[in-house]
TISEMAR-466784 format. One record per residue: x, y negated, z negated of N, C-alpha, C, O in turn; residue in one letter. Coordinates in steps of 0.2 Angstrom, whole numbers, plus 5000, padded with zeros to 4 digits. Atoms other than C-alpha are relative to their C-alpha. Example, Ala and Ser with C-alpha at 12.3 -4.5 7.8 and 13.67 -1.06 7.14 Angstrom:
REM residues 2
500450065000506250224961500449945000500949954997A 499650065001506850054964499649954997499949894996S 
//
This chain:
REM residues 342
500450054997496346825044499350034999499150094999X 500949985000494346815041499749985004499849935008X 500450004993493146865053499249994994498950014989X 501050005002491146805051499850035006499450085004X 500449944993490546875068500450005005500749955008X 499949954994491046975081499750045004499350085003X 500449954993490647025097500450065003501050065005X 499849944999490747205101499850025006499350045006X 500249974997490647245117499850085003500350125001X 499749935001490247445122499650004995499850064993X 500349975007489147455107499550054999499250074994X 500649945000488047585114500550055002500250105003X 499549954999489647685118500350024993500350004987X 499749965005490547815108500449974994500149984988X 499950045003491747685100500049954998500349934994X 500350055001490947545100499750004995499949964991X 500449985005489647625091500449994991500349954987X 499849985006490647685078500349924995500149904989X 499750095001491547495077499449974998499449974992X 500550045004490047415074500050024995500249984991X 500449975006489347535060500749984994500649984988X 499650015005491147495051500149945000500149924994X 500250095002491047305053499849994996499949954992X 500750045005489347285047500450034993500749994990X 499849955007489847415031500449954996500349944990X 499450055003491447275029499649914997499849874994X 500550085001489847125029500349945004500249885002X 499850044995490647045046499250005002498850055001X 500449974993489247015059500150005006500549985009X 499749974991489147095075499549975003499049965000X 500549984998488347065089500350025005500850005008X 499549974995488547185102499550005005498949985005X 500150024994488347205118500050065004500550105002X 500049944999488047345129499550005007498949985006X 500350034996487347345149499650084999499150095003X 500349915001486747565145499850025008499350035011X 500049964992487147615163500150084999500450124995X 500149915000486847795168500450035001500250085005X 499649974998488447855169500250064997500650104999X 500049935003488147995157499249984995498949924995X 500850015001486448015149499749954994500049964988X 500250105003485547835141499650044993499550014988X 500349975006484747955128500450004994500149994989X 499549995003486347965120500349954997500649954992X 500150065001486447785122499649974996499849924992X 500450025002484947745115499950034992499550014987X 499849995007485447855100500349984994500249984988X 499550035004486747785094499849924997500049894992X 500550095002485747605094499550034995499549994990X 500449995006484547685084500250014993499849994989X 499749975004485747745072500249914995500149904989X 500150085002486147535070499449985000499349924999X 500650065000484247505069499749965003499449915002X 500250054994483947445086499550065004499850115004X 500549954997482347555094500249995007500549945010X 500050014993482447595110499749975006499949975012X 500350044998480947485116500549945002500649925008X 499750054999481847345112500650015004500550015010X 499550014998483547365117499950035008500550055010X 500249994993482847415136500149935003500249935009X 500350044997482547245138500849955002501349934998X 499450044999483847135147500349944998499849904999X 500250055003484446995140499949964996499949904998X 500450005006483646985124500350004995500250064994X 499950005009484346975107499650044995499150024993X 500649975005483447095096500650024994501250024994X 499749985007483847135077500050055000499750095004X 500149955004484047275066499750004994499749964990X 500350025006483047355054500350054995500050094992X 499549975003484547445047500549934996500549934990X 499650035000485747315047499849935001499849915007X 500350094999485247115045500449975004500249935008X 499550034995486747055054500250025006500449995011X 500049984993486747145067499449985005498849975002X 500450024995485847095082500450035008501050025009X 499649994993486147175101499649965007499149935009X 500150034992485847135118500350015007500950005008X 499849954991485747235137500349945002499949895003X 499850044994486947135147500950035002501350064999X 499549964997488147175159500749944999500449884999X 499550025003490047095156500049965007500249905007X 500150044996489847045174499849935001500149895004X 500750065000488346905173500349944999500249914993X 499550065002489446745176499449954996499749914993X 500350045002487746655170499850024991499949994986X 500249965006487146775154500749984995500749934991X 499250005003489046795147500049944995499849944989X 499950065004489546605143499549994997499649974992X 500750055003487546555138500250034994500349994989X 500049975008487846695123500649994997500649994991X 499550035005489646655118499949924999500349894995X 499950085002489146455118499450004993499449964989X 500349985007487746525105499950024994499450024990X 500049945005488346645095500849974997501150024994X 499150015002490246555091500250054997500050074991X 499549935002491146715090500849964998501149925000X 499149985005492846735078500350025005500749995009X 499749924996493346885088499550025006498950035006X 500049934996493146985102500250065001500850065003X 499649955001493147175102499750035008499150065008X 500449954992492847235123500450065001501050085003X 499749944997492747405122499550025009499550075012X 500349984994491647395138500150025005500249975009X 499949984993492047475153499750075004499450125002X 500249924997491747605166500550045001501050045005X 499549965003492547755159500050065005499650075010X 499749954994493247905168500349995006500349955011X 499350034995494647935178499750075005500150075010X 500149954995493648105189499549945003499549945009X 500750034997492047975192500349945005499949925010X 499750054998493447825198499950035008499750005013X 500049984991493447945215499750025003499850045008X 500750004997491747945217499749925001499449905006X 500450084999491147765214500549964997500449944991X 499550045001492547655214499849934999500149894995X 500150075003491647495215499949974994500049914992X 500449995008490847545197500649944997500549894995X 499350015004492747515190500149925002500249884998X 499950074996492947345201499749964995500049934991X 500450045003491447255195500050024991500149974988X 499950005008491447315176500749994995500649964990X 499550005004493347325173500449945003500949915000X 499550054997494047195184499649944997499749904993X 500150074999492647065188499749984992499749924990X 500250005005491947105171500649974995500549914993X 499250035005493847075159500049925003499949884999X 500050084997493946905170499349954996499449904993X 500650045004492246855163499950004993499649964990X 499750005009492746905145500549945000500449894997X 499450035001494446825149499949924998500349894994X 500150065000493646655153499649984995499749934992X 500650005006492046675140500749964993500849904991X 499550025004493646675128500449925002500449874998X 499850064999494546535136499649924998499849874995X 500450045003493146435133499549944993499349894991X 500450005009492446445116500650034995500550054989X 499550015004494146455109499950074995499750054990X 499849935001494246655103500649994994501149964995X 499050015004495646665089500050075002500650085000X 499849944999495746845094499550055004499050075001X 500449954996495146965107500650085000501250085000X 499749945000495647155107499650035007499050015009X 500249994994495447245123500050095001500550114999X 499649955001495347425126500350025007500150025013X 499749974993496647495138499950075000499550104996X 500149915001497047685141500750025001501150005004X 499549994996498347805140500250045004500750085004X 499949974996498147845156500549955006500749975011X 499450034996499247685162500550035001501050015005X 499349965001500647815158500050045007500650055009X 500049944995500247925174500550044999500750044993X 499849935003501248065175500949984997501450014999X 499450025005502647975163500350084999500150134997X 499649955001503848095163500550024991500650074988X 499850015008504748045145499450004994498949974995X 500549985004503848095131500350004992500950024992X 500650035000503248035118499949935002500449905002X 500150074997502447875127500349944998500149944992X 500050065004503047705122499849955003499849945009X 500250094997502447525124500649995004500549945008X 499650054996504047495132500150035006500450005010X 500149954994503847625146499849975004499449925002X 500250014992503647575165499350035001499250095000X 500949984999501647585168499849985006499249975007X 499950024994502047545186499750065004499650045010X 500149964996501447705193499250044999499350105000X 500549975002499447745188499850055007499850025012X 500449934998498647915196499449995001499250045005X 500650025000496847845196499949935001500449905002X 500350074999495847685200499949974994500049914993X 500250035006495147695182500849974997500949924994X 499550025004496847665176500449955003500749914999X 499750064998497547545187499649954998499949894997X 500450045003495947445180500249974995500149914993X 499550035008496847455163500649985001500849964995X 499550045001498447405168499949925003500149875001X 500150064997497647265179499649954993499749894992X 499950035006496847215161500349984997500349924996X 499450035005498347205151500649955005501149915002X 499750074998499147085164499749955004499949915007X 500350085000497746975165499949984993499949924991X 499950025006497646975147500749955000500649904997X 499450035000499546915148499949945003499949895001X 500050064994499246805161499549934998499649885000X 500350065002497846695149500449994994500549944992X 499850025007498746725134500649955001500849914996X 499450034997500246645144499849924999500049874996X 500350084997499046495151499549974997499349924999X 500650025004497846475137500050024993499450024990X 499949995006498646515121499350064995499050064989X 500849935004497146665118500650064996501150094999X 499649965002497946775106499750085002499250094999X 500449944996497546955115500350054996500850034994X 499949945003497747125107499850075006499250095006X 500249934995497647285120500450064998500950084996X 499849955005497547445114499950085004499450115007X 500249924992497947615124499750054997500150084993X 500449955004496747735118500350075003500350095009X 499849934997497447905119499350045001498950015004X 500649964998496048065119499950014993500250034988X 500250005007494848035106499250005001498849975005X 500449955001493548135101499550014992499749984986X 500550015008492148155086499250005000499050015006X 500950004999490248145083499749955002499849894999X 500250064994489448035095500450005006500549955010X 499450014994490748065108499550015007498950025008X 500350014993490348045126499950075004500550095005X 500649964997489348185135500450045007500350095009X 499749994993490748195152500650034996500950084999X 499049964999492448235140499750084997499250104996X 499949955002492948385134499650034996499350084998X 500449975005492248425118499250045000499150094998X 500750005000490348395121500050045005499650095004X 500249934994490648515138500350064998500050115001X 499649935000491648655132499250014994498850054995X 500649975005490248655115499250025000498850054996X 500749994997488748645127500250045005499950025009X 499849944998489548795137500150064998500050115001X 499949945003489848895125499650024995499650084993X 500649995003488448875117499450045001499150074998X 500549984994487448915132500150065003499750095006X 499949934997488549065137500249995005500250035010X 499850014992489048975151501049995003501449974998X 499449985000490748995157500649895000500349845003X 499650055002492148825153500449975005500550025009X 499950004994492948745167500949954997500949894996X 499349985006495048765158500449985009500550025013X 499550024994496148635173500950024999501250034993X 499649985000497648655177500350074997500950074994X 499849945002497648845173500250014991500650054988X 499950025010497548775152500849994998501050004993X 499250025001499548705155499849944998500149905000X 499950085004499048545146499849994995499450034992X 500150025006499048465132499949924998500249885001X 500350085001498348295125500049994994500150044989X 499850045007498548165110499550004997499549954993X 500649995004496748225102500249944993500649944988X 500050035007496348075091499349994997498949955000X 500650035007494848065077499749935001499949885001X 500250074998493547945080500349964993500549904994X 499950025004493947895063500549964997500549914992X 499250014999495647875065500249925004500549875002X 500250054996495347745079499849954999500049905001X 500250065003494347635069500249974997500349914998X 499650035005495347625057500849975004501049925001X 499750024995496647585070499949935001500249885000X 500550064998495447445077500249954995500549904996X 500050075004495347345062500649984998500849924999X 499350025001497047365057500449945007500949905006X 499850044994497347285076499649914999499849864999X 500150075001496047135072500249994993499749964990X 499850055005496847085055500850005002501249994996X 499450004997498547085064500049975004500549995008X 500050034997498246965076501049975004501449955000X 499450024997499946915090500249934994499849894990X 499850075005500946785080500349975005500450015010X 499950034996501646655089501050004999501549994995X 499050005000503646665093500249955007499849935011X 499850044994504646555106499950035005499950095005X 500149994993504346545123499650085001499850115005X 500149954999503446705121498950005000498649984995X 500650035001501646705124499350064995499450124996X 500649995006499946765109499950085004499350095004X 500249944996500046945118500550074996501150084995X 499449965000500547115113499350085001498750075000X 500349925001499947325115500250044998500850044998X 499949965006499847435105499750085004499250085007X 500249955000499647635108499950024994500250014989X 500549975005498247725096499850065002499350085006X 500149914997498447905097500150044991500250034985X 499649965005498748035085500750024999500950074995X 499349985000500648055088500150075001500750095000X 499849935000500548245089499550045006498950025005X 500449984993499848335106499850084997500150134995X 500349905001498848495104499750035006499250015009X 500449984992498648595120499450045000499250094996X 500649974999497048635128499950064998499450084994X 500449925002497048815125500150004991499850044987X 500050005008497448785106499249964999498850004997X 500550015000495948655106499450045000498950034996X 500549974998494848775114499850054995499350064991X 500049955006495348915102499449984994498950004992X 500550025007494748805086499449995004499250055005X 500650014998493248745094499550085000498950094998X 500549945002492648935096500250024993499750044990X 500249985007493148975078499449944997498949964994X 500750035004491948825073499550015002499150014998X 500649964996490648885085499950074998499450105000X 500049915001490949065079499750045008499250085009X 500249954992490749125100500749985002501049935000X 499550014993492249145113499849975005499249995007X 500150014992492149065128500150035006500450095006X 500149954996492149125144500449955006500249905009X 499750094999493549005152500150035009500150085012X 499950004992493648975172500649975001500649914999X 499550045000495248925176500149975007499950005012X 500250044994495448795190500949975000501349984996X 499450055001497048695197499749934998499149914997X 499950075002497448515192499549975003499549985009X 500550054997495948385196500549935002500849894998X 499750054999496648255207499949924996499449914994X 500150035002497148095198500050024992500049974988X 499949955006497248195182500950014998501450025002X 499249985001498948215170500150074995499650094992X 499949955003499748355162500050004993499950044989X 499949995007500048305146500149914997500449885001X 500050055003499848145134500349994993500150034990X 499750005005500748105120500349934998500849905000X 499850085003500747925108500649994995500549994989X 499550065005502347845101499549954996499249904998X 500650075004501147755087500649974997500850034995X 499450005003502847685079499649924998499349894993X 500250085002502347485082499349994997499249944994X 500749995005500547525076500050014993499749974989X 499749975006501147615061500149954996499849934992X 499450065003502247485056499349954996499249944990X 500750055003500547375053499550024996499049994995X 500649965005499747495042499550075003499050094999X 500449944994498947635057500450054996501050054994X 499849934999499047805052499250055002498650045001X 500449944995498147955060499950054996500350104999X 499849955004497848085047499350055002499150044997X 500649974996496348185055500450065001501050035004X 499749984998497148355058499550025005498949995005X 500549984993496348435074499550064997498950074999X 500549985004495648565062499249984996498650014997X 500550075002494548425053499749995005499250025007X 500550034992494248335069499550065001498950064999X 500749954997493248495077499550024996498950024998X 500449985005492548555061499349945000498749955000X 500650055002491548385058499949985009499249975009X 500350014994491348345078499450075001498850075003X 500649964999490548525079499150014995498550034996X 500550025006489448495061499449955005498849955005X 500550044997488848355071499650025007499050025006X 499949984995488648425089499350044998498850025000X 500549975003487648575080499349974999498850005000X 500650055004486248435071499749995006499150015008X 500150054996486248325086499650065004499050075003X 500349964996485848435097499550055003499250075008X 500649945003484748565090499449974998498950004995X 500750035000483448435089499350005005498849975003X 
//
């Protein structure tokens, strides 16, 4: 299928980011979207727009359509996924191909501090996409879920056909409440939907709250690391670049249609191979060339012990994950080092 423009929700986030800058690169147009709330620091935010060609004057302003002077097809615009008036005005202007919403409010420690954040961005928010598409006839929305629907799944490695009946977190019951309102339009409105459980993914531009970025500005700094569940865990560490390429592979695969079966399906996007915390932390200090200095703490409520992606139905569509975790740190910490030391 061909795409001419797409809306990228999330485009001043980690993966967003990255999504746009590989669209435009392919000669689709983006325009993305992005409300730069301060749930980790807006400078961070306002980098990665720059990096697309959007200054950070302009895209401050609400509302607004601004260009780049990077990028000619690109165009962005501060709005929040909420705004039942803003939303439809710009999808009945911009006739989007696609929809890529990686927008949400992310974190499963912050979900038990400010629970409404999740409500208003992942719920009332997904519903005003859900309808936007309804609308303006979408041939294909991709959505991102997490694989934190898994809670503490005890069978390993995860699969799409796993029970996701039991989430651990707010943020995560957010993302199974997505993928069965996605069902629920795809059912009553033939919207072909795509949901994608992002495993633990990680790279240059990553976000400022996970792992990486805190263990490499602690260790940096001489400050001591803060290693939960006494470093018994292990995660599906996947490659921003991995993920991309995942993504696209998910919009040029759109649901096909079968009997009585509705335009719907999900997909996990992991690395299929889990590396536990203390091995991660290890590499990271040989690319930092310092030791850490680790705090070991129990389990943070709401938090799991370990993750791990069955990619097998993804796979099948051309996904693979070739980033060893070697690679991954080496070019996360290359960038980290730049970025940073400015």
């Amino acid at each position: 299928m061909e795409y001419k423009k797409i809306l990228v929700t999330g485009a001043a986030g980690f993966i967003g980011f990255h999504l746009s800058k590989k669209l435009l690169e392919q000669g689709i147009e983006v325009v993305g979207l992005d409300n730069i709330n301060d749930y980790y620091d807006v400078n961070l935010k306002y980098a990665r727009l720059a990096e697309l060609g959007v200054s950070k004057e302009e895209a401050e302003n609400w509302n607004q359509k601004v260009g780049s002077d990077k990028y000619p097809s690109f165009k962005f615009v501060r709005m929040s996924l909420e705004d039942q008036d803003e939303l439809p005005e710009l999808f009945a202007q911009e006739g989007f191909d696609a929809v890529i919403n990686l927008a949400a409010q992310a974190g499963v420690r912050y979900s038990l501090e400010n629970p409404m954040a999740y409500v208003d961005s992942n719920i009332v928010g997904f519903v005003n996409i859900l309808e936007c598409c309804r609308y303006h006839e979408i041939s294909h929305l991709i959505y991102a879920s997490s694989s934190s629907v898994y809670g503490e799944n005890g069978k390993v490695p995860f699969s799409e056909d796993d029970r996701v009946d039991y989430p651990v977190s707010l943020y995560a019951a957010t993302k199974k409440a997505n993928e069965l309102m996605a069902h629920t339009y795809s059912h009553l409105y033939q919207i072909p939907t795509s949901g994608l459980r992002f495993f633990t993914v990680y790279g240059p531009w990553g976000r400022p709250d996970m792992s990486p970025i805190l263990f490499a500005s602690a260790i940096m700094e001489d400050r001591p690391i803060k290693v939960f569940n006494n470093g018994e865990m292990s995660r599906d560490f996947t490659y921003i670049d991995d993920i991309i390429q995942g993504i696209i592979v998910t919009l040029n695969n759109p649901p096909v249609a079968a009997k009585q079966q509705p335009l719907y399906q999900v997909f996990n996007i992991g690395n299929g191979s889990p590396v536990s915390l203390m091995e991660f932390i290890e590499t990271m200090e040989q690319h930092l060339g310092k030791v850490a200095e680790k705090n070991m703490l129990p389990m943070q409520p709401g938090d799991v012990s370990r993750t791990w992606a069955d990619t097998a139905q993804l796979n099948a569509l051309g996904y693979q994950s070739r980033t060893s975790i070697q690679e991954g740190v080496e070019g996360f910490v290359r960038w980290f080092k730049k970025f940073y030391n400015k």
